[in-house]
C-alpha positions in Angstrom: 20.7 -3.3 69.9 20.8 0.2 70.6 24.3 2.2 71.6 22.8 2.5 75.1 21.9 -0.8 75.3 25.7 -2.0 74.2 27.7 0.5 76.3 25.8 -0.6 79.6 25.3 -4.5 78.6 29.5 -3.9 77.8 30.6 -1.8 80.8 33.7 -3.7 81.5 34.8 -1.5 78.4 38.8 -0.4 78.7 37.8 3.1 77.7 41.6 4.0 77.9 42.3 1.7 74.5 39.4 3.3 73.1 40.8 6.5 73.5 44.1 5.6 72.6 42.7 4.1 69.1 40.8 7.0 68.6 43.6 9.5 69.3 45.8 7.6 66.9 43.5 7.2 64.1 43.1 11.2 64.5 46.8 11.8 64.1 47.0 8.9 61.0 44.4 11.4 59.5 45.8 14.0 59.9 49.4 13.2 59.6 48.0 11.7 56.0 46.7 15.2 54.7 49.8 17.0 55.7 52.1 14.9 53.6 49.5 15.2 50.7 49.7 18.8 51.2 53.7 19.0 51.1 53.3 16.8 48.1 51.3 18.9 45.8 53.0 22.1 47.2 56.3 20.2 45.6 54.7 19.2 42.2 55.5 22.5 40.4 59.3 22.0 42.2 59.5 18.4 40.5 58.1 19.7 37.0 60.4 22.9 36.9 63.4 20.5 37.7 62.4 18.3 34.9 62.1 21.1 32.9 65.2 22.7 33.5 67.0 19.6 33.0 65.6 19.0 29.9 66.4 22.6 28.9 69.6 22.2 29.7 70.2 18.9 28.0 69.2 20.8 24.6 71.8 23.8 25.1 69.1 26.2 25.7 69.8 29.2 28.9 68.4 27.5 31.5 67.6 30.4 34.5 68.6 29.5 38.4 66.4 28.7 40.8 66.7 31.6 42.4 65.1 33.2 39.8 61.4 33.0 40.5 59.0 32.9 37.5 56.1 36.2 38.0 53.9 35.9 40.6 50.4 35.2 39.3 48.0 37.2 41.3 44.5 35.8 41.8 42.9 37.8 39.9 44.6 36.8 36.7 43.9 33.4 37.4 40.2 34.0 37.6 40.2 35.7 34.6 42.0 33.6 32.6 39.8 30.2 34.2 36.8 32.8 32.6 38.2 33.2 29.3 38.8 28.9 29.3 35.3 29.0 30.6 33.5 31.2 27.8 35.8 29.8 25.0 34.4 26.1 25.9 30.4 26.9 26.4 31.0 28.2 22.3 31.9 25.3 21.0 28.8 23.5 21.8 26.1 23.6 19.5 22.8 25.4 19.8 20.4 22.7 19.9 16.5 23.2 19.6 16.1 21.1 22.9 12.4 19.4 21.4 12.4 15.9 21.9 11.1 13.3 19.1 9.8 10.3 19.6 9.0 8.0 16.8 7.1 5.3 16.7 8.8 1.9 15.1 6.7 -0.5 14.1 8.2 -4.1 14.4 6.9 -7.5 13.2 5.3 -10.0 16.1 8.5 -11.8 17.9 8.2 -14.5 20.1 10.5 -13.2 21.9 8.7 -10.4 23.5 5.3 -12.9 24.1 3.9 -13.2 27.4 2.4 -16.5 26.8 5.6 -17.9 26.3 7.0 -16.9 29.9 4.1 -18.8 31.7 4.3 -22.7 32.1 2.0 -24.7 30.4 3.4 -28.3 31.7 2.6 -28.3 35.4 4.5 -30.9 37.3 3.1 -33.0 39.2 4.9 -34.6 42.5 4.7 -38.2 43.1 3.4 -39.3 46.1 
């Protein structure tokens, strides 16, 4: 059945609950990716807290939070995501990339017979 076909054989549709469901699923959505935002905007909050607590725990100067660390242009970033990039590629080995296939020979098995996944014993139905 065809979408035509079900929205005229199902015209006594309530289109105002469908737009209601669709409206709301749309907000759930997107209500749902802007507290996933907020939380991974607050993850480097949570992990500098820990880390100041832990820094302070061991009597070591632990610097305010109004003290913001250096601002990490993009540029930086890109070039030190390089650097991880071209440090990881040379720790693979060159390899010759020819592939080798050899042959093993292997005793007759049983196993691998096709005469043994026929059925020699036909049954006969009784009548």
């Amino acid at each position: 059945m065809t979408m035509i076909n079900f929205l005229t054989v199902n015209a006594g549709t309530n289109w105002t609950l469908v737009w209601v469901v669709t409206i709301v699923g749309y907000v759930v959505v997107f209500l749902a990716l802007l507290a996933l935002v907020y939380f991974y905007k607050l993850i480097p909050e949570i992990l500098n807290f820990q880390n100041r607590r832990r820094l302070k725990k061991s009597g070591k100067e632990v610097s305010t939070p109004e003290q913001k660390s250096e601002y990490m242009s993009g540029e930086v970033n890109a070039a030190i995501g390089m650097a991880l990039v071209m440090f990881f590629e040379e720790q693979h080995d060159d390899e010759s990339n020819i592939i080798t296939i050899k042959r093993v020979e292997r005793t007759y098995s049983p196993w691998s017979s096709k005469i043994y996944g026929t059925s020699h014993n036909v049954l006969v139905r009784n009548k």
